[in-house]
C-alpha positions as CSV (number, residue, x, y, z in Angstrom):
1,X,-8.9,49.4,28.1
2,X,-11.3,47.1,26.2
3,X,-14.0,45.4,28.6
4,X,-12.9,41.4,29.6
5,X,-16.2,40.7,27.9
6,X,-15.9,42.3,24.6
7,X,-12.6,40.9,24.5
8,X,-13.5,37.4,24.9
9,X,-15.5,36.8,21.8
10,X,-12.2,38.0,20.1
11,X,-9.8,36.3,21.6
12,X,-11.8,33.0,21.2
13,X,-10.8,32.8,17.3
14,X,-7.6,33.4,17.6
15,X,-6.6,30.8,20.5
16,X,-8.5,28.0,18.5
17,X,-7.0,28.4,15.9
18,X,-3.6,28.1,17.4
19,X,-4.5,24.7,19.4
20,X,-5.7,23.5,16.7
21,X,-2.6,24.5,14.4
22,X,-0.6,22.1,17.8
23,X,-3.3,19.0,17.8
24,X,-3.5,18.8,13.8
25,X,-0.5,17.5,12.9
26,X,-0.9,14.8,15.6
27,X,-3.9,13.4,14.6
28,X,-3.4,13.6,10.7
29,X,0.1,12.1,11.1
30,X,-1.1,8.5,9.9
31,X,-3.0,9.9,7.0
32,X,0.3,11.9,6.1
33,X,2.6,9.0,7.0
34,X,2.3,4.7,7.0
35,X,-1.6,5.2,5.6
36,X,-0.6,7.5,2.9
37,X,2.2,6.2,1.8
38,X,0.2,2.1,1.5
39,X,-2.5,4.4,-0.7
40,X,0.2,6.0,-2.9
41,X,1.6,2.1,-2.6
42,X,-1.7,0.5,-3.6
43,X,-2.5,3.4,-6.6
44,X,1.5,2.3,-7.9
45,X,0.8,-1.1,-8.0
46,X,-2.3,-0.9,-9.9
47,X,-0.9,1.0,-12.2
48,X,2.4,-1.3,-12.1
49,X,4.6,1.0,-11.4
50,X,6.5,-1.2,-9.1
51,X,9.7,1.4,-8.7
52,X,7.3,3.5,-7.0
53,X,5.3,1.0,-4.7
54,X,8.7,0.1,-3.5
55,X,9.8,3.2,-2.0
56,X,6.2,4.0,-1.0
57,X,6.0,0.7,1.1
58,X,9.8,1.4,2.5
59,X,8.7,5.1,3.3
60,X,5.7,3.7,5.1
61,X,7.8,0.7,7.2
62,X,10.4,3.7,7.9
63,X,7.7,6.3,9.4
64,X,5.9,3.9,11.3
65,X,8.1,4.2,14.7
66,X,7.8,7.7,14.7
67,X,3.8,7.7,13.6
68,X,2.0,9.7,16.1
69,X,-1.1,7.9,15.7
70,X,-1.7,4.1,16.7
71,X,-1.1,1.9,13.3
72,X,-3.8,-0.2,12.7
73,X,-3.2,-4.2,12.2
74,X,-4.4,-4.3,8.8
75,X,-2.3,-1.3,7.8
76,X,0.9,-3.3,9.1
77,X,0.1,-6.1,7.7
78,X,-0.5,-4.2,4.4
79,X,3.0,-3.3,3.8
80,X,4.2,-6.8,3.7
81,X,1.2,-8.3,1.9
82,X,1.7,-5.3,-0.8
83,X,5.8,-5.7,-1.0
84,X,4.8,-9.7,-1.7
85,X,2.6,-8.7,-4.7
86,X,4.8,-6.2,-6.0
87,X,8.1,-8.6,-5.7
88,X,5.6,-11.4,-7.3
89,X,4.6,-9.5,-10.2
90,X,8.2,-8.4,-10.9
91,X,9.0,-11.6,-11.0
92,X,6.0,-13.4,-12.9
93,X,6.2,-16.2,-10.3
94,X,4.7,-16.2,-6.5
95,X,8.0,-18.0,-5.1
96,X,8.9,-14.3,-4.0
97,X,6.0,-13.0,-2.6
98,X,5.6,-16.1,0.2
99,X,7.9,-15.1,2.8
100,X,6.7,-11.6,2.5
101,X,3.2,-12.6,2.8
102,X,4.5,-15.0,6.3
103,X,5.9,-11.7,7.6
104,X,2.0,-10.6,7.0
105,X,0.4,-13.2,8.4
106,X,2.6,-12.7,11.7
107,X,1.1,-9.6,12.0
108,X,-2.2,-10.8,11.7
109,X,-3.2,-14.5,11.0
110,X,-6.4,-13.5,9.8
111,X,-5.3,-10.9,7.2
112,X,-7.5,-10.9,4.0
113,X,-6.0,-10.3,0.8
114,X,-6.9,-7.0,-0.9
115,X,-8.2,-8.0,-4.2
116,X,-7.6,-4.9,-6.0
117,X,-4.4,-5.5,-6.2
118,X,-4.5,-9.4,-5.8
119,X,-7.8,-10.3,-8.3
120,X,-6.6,-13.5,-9.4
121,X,-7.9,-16.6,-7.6
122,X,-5.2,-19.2,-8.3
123,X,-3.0,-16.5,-6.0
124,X,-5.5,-15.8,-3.2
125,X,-5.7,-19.9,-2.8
126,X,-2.0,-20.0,-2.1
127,X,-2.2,-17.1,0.0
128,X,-5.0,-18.8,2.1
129,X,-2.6,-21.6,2.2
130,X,0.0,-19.6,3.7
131,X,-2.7,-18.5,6.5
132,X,-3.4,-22.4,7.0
133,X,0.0,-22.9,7.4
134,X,0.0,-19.7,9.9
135,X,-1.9,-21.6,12.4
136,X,0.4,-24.6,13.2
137,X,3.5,-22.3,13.6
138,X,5.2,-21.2,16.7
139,X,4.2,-19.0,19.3
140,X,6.2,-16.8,22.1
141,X,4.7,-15.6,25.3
142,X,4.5,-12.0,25.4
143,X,4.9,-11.6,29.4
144,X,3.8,-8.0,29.0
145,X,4.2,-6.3,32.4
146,X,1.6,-6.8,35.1
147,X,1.3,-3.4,36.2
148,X,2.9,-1.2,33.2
149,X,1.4,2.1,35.5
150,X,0.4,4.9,32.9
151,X,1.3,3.1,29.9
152,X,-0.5,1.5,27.3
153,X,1.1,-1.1,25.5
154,X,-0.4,-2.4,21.5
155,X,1.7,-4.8,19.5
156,X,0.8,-4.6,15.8
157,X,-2.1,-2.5,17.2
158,X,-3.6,-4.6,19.2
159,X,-3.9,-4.8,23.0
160,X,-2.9,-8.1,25.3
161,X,-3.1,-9.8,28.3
162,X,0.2,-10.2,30.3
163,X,0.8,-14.1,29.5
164,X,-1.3,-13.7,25.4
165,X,0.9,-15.7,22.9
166,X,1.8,-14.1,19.5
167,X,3.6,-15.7,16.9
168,X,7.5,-15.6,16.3
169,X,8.8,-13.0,13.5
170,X,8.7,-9.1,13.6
171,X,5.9,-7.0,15.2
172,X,5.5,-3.8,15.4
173,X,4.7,-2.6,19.4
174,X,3.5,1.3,20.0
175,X,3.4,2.6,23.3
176,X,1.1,5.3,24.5
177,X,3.7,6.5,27.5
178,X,2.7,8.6,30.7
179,X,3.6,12.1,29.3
180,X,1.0,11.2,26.7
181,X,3.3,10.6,23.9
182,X,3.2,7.6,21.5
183,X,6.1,5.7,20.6
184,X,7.0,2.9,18.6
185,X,9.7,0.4,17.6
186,X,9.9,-3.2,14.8
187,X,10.9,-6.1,17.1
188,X,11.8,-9.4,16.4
189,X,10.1,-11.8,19.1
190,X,11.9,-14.9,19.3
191,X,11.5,-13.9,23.2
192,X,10.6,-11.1,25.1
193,X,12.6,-7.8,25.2
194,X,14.3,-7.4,28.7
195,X,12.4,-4.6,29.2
196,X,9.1,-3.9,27.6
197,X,8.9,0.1,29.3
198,X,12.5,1.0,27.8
199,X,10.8,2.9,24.8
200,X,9.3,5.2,27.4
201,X,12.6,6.5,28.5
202,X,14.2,6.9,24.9
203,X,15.3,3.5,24.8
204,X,15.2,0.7,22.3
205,X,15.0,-2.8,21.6
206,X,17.7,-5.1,20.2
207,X,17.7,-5.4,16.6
208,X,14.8,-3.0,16.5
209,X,14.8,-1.8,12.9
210,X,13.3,-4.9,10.4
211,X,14.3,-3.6,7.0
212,X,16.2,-5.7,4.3
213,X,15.2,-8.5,3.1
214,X,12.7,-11.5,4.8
215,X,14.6,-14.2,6.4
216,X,14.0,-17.7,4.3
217,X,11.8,-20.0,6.7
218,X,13.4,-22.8,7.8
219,X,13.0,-26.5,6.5
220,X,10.8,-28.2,8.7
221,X,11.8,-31.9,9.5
222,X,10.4,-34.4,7.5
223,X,7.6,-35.6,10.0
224,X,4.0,-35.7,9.7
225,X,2.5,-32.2,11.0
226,X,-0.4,-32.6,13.8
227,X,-3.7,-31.3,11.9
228,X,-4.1,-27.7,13.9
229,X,-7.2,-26.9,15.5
230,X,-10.4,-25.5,13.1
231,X,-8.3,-27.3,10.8
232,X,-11.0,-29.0,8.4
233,X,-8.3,-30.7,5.8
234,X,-7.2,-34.5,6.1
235,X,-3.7,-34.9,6.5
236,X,-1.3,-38.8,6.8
237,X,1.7,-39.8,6.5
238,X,4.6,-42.3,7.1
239,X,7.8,-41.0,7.4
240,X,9.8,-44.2,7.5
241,X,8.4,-45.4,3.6
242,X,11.4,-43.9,1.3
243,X,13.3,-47.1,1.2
244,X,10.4,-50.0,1.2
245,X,8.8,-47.3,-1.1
246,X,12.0,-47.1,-3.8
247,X,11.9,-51.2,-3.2
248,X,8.1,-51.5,-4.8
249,X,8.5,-49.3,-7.0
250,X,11.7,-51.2,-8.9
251,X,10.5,-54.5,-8.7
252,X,7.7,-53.0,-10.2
253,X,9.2,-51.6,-12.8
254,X,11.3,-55.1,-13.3
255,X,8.0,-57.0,-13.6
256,X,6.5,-54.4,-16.3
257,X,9.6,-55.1,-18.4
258,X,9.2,-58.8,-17.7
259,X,5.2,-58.5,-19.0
260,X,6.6,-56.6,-22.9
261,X,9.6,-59.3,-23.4
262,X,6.9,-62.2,-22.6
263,X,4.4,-60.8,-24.8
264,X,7.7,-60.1,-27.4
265,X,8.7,-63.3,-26.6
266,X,6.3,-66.3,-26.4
267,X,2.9,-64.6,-27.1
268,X,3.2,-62.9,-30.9
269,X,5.3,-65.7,-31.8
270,X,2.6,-68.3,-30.8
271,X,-0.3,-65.9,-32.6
272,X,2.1,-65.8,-35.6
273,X,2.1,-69.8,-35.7
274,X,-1.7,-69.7,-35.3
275,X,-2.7,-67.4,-37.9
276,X,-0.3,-68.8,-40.9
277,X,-2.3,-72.9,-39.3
278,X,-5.4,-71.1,-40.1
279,X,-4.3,-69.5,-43.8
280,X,-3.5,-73.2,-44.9
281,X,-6.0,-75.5,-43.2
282,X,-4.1,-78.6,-43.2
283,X,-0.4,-77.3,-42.8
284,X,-0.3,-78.4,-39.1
285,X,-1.5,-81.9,-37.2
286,X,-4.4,-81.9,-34.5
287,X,-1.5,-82.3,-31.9
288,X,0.6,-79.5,-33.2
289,X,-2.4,-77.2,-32.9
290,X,-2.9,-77.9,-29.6
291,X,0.4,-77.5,-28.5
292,X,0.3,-73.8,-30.4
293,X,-2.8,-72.7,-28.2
294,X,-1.3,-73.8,-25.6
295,X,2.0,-72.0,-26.0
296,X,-0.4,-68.9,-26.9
297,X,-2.4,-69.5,-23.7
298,X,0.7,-69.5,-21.3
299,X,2.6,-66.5,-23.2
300,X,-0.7,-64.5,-22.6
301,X,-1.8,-65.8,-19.1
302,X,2.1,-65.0,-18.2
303,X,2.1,-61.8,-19.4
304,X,-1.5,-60.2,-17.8
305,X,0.3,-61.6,-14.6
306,X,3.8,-59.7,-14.8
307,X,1.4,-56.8,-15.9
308,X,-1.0,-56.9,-12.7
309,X,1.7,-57.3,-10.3
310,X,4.3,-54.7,-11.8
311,X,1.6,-52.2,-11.9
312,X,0.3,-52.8,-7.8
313,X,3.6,-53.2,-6.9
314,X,4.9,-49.5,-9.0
315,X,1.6,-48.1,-7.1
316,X,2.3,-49.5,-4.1
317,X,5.7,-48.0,-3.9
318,X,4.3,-44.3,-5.0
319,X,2.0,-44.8,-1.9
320,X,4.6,-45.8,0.6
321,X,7.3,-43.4,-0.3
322,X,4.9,-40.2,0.0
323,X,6.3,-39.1,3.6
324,X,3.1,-36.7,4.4
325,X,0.4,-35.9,3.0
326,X,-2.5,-33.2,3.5
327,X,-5.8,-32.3,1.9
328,X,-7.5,-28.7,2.5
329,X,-10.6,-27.2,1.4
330,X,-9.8,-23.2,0.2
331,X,-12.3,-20.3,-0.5
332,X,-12.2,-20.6,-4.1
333,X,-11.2,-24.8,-4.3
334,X,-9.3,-27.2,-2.4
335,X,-5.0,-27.9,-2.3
336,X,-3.7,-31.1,-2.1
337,X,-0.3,-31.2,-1.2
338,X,2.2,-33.5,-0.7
339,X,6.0,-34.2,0.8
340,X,8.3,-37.2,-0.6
């Protein structure tokens, strides 16, 4: 029989080589799985081949609940700020990537765009735009268990406090359980899940899988919007102006039409009068020529008037009848926006 200590040194290798051939997979799982599949996403869409990007970035949204390694924030928020550019530059327009970059910016609100695959400025300002907008919309307690024992609880890779806020849309929670392993599960949080612990024990949450399409955010009501903390933009408004505001601007418009048929009317005939006086010096009395400058005088004085007022008034009613109103400096400018 072999000595214990000769065998030892021999054994060593081979029960190595085995654990590691068990922890392995574990620990490369994100690098095979949500990571490598937004690389192979990110390689596609530079080379704009969106067919590919597509199913990369649904491969990657599809693995993540069964990743066995914690997703980082910026890697979720990736596959919703990649599927925006991709749907954008299928499209040649931005309109499709916004809601796609929201579901982003739920995730995390201080996501920075990737600009190898976003270089252009004019579309990094409106997704900074979007992330302004991020900060005045509506939050939803977490009320995370108190004392969850064993089990450590990350939403969109983070951890919280019991009574932290996040904002409403789809997340992405991962639990490390107490048998050690890691699970995970999209949830939409309009409100807590009944039961936070239930993916521990092999259940799931309602309406757990997000896939499909983004659902189109809601109108907001036409009232001015309270300017959000660290906000450094100016923003005004008066929601009741749409009526006075139509008013101004048609009387304005009636008193510009007013100003061309006086000027049509009494001013180029009077000039006409005057200038054929002057071509034959003696046609026309003293009295007559003062009654011509005179009718000149009027036609013109009338005229600058209707002008002056139809133009405040026009003004005026562009003024009145913008509902709100908002001004923001940007990284690479400023965006003034407005709502009639």
């Amino acid at each position: 029989m072999m000595p214990l200590l000769t065998m030892m040194p021999v054994m060593m290798p081979a029960l190595m080589s085995a654990a590691l051939s068990q922890i392995a997979p574990a620990a490369w799982a994100q690098d095979v799985d949500v990571a490598g599949q937004l690389a192979t996403a990110k390689t596609a869409i530079q080379a704009r081949d969106w067919a590919t990007a597509l199913i990369a970035l649904d491969a990657a949204e599809k693995a993540a609940p069964k990743n066995a390694a914690l997703i980082s924030n910026t890697d979720l928020a990736r596959i919703y700020f990649f599927r925006g550019v991709v749907e954008a530059r299928k499209a040649g327009s931005l309109d499709p990537a916004m809601n796609w970059w929201r579901r982003a910016l739920v995730i995390a609100s201080d996501f920075q765009p990737d600009k190898d695959v976003l270089p252009d400025v004019e579309s990094q300002d409106v997704f900074y735009a979007l992330s302004e907008e991020q900060r005045g919309k509506e939050q939803v307690v977490l009320n995370l268990p108190e004392d969850p024992g064993d089990v450590m609880i990350f939403i969109d890779g983070r951890r919280y406090e019991p009574m932290d806020s996040v904002y409403t849309g789809t997340h992405f929670v991962q639990m490390r359980c107490e048998d050690s392993s890691l699970v995970g599960a999209w949830y939409t949080l309009g409100a807590p899940p009944p039961d936070w612990l239930v993916l521990c024990s092999g259940g799931s949450y309602p309406s757990a899988a997000p896939g499909g399409k983004p659902p189109k955010e809601p109108k907001p009501p036409k009232t001015p919007r309270e300017k959000p903390a660290g906000n450094t933009g100016n923003t005004g408004g008066n929601a009741g102006g749409n009526t006075a505001g139509l008013v101004l601007m048609l009387g304005g418009g009636v008193l510009l039409a007013g100003s061309a048929g006086t000027n049509f009317l009494l001013v180029n005939p009077a000039y006409s009068d005057i200038q054929a006086a002057n071509d034959v010096p003696g046609s026309v009395t003293a009295e007559q020529a003062t009654s011509l400058e005179g009718q000149f005088n009027t036609g013109r004085f009338l005229t600058i008037g209707l002008l002056t007022l139809g133009a405040a008034a026009a003004t005026s009613g562009v003024v009145v009848t913008v509902v709100d109103w908002e001004f923001r400096p940007l990284p690479n400018g400023f965006l003034l926006s407005t709502r009639w």
